[in-house]
Every structure is written in C-alpha cells, then in structure tokens.
C-alpha positions in Angstrom: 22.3 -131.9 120.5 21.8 -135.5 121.7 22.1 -136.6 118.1 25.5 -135.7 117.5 26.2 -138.6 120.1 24.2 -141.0 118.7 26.4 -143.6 116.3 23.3 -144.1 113.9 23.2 -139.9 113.3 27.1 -140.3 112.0 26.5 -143.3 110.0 23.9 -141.3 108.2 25.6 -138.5 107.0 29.0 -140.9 106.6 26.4 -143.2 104.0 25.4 -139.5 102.9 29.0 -138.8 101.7 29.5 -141.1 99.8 26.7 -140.9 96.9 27.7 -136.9 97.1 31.5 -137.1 96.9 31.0 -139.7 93.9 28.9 -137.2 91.7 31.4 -133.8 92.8 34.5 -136.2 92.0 32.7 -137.2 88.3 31.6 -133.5 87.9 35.3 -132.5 88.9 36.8 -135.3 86.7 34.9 -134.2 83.4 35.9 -130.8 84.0 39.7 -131.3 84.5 39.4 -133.8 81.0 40.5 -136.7 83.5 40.4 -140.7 82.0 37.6 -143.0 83.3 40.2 -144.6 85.0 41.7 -141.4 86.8 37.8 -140.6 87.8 37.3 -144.2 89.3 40.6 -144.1 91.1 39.6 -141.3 93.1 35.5 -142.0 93.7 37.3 -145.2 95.4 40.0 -143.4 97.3 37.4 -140.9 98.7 33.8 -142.8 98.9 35.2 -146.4 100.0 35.9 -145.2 103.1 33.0 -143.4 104.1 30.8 -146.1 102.7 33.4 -148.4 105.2 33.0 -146.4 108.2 29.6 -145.7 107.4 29.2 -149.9 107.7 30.9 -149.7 110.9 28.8 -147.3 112.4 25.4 -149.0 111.7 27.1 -152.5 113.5 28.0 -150.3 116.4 25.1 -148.8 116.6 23.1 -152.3 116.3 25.2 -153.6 119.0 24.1 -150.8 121.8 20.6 -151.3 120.8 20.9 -154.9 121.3 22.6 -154.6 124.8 19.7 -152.3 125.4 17.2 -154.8 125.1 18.7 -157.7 126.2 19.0 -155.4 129.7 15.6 -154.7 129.6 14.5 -158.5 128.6 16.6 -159.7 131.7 14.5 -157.3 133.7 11.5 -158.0 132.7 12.5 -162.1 132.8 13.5 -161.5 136.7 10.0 -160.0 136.9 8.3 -162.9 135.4 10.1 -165.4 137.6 9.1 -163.5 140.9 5.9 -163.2 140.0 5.8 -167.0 139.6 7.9 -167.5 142.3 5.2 -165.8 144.4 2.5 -167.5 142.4 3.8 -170.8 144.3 4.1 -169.4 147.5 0.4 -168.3 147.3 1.0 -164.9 148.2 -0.9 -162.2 146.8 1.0 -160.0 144.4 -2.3 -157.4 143.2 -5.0 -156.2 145.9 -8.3 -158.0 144.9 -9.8 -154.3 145.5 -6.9 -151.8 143.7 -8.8 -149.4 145.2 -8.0 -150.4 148.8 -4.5 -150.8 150.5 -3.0 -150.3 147.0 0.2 -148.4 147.7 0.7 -151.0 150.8 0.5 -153.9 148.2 3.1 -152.2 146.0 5.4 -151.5 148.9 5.5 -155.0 149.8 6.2 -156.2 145.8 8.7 -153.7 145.3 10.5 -155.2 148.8 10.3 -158.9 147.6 11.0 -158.0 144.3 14.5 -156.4 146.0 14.8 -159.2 148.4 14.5 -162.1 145.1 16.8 -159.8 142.6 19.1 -160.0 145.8 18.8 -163.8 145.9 19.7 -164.1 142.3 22.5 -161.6 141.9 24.4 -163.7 144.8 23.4 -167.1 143.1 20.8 -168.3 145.8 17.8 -167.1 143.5 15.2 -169.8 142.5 16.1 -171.2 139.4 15.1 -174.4 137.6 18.4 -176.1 138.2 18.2 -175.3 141.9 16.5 -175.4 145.2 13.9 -173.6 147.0 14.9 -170.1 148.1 
C-alpha cells in the first residue's frame, strides 16, 4: 500500500488516462456520428487535464527526491569534513588492527562526530571561512 502514497505512482496512472480516455472518446465520438471538431473538443476537455496534473505530479515528485539527496549529500559532506578535520588533528579515526579495540574506536567517532555536527549546527563548526574549532 506504500505506493498509493507515492506522487510518481499517481502520475503514472494520471499519464495512463490520458492515451485511454483519447481512444474511448474517438470510439464514443464515431459511434454517436459526432464532427471531428465535436470529437477534439472533448479529447481536450477530458485528457488535457490529466496530461496537466499528470506534469505536475512528476515535478513534485522530482522535488522530494531531490530534497532527499541533497539531505543525504549534506550528511555525507559533514562526514567528509570531520574526517578531515580529524585528519589535521592527527587523531586516529580507524584501528590500525580492526580486529582489536574496534567498537571502542567507533564509539569515540560516533562521539566527535556528535560533538563537530554540534559545532556546525550552532555556527562554531570548522569551516573554510573560519577559525579553528
């Protein structure tokens, strides 16, 4: 049932409509004997604004995806400066054995990880345009 949420599902079947109401109207139109004009009038009235919403809903659903990865790029950017940041302060970030100390190693990246994204969230993070931390 997740799909019916998803804007990209209703776009679908929206651009679906429209090819499928524009052949039933021209099948309806040459069985009620109506003018070319008559038959046009309608595929307009009912497709153009599926084909419209249908537009709408593939922006929209463009627009999510792209806040998605932009949140995931500033994550992983924030990693990439911390593990520079630490570079320069000559602190280990990886055991040189994984196999020893490994989750006390993790523990202590995760907490300066924390303690940086902390920095940079109130503005005192280590950026190029500013001081030392």
């Amino acid at each position: 049932m997740k799909h019916f949420s998803d804007p990209k599902f209703w776009a679908t079947v929206c651009g679906s409509a429209v090819p499928i109401s524009m052949s039933l109207l021209w099948l309806v139109g040459i069985a009620n004997c109506w003018s070319r004009s008559e038959i046009g009038t309608m595929i307009a009235a009912i497709a153009g604004p599926f084909a419209g919403l249908a537009g709408f809903l593939y922006i929209y659903a463009t627009f999510i995806q792209q806040q998605e990865l932009f949140e995931r790029q500033s994550f992983e950017s924030g990693l990439h400066r911390l593990l520079d940041h630490l570079k320069k302060e000559g602190t280990e970030v990886f055991p040189p054995n994984p196999k020893e100390n490994e989750t006390i190693r993790l523990k202590e990246f995760e907490e300066k990880y924390k303690q940086y994204a902390s920095g940079i969230r109130q503005g005192t993070g280590n950026d190029k345009n500013e001081g030392e931390v």
